[in-house]
LORO-901739 format. One record per residue: residue in one letter; x, y, z of N, C-alpha, C in turn. Coordinates in steps of 0.001 Angstrom, whole numbers, padded with zeros to 6 digits, always signed. Atoms other than C-alpha are relative to their C-alpha. Layout:
// residues N
AXYZXYZXYZ/...
//
This chain:
// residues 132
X-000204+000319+001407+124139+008612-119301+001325+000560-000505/X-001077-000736+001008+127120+010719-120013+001213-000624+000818/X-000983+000599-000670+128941+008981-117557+000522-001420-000778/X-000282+001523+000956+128342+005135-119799+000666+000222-001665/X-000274-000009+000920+129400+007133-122910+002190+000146-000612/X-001930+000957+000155+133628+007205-122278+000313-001434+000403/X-000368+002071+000100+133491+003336-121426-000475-000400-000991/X+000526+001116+001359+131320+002465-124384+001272+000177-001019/X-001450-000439+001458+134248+004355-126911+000880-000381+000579/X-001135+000162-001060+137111+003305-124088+000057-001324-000665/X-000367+001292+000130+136222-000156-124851-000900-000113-001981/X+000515-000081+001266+135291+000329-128722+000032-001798-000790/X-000473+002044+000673+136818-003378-129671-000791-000800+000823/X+000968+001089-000176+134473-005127-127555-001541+000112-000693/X+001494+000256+000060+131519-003893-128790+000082-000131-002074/X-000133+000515+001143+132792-004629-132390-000074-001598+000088/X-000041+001131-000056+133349-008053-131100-001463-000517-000079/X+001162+000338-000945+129896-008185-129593-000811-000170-001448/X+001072-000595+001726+128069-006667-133394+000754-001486-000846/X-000849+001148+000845+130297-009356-134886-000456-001476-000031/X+000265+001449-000407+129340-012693-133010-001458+000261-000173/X+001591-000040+000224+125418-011207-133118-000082-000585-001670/X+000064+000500+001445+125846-011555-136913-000125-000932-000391/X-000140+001030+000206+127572-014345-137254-001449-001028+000563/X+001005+000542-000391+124900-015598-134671-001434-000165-000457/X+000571-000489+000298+122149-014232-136256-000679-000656-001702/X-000031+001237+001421+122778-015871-139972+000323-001416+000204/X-000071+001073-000221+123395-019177-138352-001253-000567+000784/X+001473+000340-000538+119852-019034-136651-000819+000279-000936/X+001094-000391+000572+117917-017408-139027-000188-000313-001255/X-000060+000086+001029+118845-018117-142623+000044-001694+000101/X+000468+001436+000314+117805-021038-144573+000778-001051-000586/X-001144+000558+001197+120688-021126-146968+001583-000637+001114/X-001273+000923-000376+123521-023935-146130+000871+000978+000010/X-001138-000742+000313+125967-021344-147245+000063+001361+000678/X+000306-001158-000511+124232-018528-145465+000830+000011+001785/X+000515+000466-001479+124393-020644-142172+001880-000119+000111/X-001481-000006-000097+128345-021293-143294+000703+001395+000211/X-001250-000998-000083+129701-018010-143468-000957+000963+001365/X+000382-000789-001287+127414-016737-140093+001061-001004+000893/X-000924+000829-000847+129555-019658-138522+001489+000588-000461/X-001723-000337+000771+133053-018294-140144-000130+001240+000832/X-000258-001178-000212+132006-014833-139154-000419-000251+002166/X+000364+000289-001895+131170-016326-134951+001170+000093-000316/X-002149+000441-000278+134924-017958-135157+000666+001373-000043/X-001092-000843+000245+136384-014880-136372-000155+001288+001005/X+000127-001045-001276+134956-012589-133731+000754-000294+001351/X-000686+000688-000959+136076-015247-131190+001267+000596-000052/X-001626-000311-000045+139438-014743-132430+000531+001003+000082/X-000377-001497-000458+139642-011122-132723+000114+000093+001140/X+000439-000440-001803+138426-011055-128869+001191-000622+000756/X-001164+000338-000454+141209-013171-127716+001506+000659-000544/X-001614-001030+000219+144173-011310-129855-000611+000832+000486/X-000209-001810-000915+142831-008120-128605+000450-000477+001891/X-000629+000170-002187+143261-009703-124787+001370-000604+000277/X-001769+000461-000297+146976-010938-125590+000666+001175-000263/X-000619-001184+000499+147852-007050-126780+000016+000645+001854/X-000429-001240-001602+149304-004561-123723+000695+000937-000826/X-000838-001227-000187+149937-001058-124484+000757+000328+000525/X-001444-000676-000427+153159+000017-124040+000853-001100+000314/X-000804+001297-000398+154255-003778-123787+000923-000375-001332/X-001241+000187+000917+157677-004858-125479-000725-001239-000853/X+000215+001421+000086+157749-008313-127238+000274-001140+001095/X-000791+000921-000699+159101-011605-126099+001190+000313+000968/X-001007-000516-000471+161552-011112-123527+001231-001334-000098/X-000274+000879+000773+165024-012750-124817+000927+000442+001515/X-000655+000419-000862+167117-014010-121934+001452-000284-000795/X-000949+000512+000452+170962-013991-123207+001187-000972+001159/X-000377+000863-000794+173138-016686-121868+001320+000375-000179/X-001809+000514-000085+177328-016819-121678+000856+000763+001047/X-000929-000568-001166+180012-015187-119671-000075+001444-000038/X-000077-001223-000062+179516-011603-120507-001672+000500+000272/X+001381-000461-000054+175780-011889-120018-000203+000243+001223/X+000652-000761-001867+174355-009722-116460-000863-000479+000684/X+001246+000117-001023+172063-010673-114144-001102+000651-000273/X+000729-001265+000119+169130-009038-115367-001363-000931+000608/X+000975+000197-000538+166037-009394-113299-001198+000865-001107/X+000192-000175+001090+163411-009418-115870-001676+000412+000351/X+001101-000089-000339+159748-008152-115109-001089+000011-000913/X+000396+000109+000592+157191-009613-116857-001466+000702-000502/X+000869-000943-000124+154720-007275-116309+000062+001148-000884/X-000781-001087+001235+156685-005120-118992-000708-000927-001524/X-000044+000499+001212+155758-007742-121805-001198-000415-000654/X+001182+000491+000666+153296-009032-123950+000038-001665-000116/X-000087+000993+000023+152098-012702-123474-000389-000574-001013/X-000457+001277+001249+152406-015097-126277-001013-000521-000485/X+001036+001766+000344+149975-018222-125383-001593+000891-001026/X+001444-000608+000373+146743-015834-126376+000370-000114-001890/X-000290-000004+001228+148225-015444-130015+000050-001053-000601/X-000438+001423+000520+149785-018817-130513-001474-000878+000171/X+001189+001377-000069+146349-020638-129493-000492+000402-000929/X+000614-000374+001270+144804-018643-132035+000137-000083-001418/X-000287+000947+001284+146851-019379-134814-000674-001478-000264/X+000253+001221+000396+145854-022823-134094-001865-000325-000091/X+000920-000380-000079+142270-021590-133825-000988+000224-001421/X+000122-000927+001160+142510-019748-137175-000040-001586-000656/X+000259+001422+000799+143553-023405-138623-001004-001173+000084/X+000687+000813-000184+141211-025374-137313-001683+000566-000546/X+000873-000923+000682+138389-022568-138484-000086-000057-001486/X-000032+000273+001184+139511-022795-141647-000546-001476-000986/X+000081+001479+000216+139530-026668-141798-001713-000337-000291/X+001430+000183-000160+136078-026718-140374-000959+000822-001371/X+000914-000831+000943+134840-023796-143224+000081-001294-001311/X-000363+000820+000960+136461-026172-145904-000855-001312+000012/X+000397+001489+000326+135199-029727-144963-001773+000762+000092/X+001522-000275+000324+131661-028060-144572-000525+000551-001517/X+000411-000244+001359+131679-026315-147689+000383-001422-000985/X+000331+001434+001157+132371-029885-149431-000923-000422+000420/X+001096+000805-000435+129730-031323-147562-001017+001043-000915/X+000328-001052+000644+127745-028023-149115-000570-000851-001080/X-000054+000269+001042+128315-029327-152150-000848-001049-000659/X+000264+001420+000231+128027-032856-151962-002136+000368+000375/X+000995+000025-000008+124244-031900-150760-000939+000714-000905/X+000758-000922+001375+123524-029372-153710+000079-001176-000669/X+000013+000570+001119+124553-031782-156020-001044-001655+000183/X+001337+001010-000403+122077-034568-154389-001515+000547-000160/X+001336-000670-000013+119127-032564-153662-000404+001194-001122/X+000189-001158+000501+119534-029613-156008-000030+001289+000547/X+000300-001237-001158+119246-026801-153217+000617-000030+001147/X-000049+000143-000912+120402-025587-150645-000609+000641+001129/X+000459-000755-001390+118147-024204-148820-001015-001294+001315/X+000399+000808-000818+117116-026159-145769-001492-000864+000627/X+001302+000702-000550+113068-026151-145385+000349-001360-001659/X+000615+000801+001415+113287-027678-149410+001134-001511+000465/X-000789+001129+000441+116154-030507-148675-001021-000924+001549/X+000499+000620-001066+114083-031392-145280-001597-000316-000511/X+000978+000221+000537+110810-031384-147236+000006-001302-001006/X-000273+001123+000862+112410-033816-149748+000016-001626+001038/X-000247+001012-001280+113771-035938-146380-001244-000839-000187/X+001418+000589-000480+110095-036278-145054-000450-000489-001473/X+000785+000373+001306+108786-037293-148708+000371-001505-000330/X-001057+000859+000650+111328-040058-149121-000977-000988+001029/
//
């Protein structure tokens, strides 16, 4: 036991990730409310995304490495093993936008079903369904 307790704090950001996506998971299974079920889905995505920027970060890693070009520029043999990679960040931006998109067109849909049914909670708009 005392041996699993410097890897659990070693790796502290995964198990935030882990408490994070349970949540999210957690209000998207269990709650009734449309809006409940929206922001357990906002709070999955955003764990996702944390978990991938934390795996594009390297301690002690530079940025981008900038290659200069012309006649006074050296030969420099460049080791990338020194740097921090990019793609993990950049997909996520596009991650972050498409998260967003998705929170947005659902919360109009949201809407559009309060303002039909009156409610949003899910046994009462599925109780109405079956009635119809």
């Amino acid at each position: 036991m005392s041996d699993l307790i410097p890897i659990i704090v070693a790796k502290y950001n995964y198990w935030l990730y882990i408490v994070l996506m349970m949540i999210g998971l957690y209000a998207m299974i269990a709650k009734n409310n449309l809006i409940k079920k929206l922001v357990g889905m906002n709070i999955f995505q955003t764990s996702i995304i944390l978990f991938y920027v934390s795996m594009g970060c390297k301690r002690g890693g530079a940025g981008i490495p900038i290659i200069q070009h012309g006649p006074d520029a050296g030969h420099h043999v460049i080791d990338l093993a020194n740097y921090v990679n990019p793609l993990p960040h950049v997909l996520m931006l596009t991650a972050i936008v498409v998260s967003v998109s998705t929170f947005g067109v659902a919360v109009a849909l949201a809407i559009r079903i309060y303002q039909r049914y009156k409610t949003l909670e899910e046994d009462e708009i599925l109780a109405r369904l079956r009635s119809k």
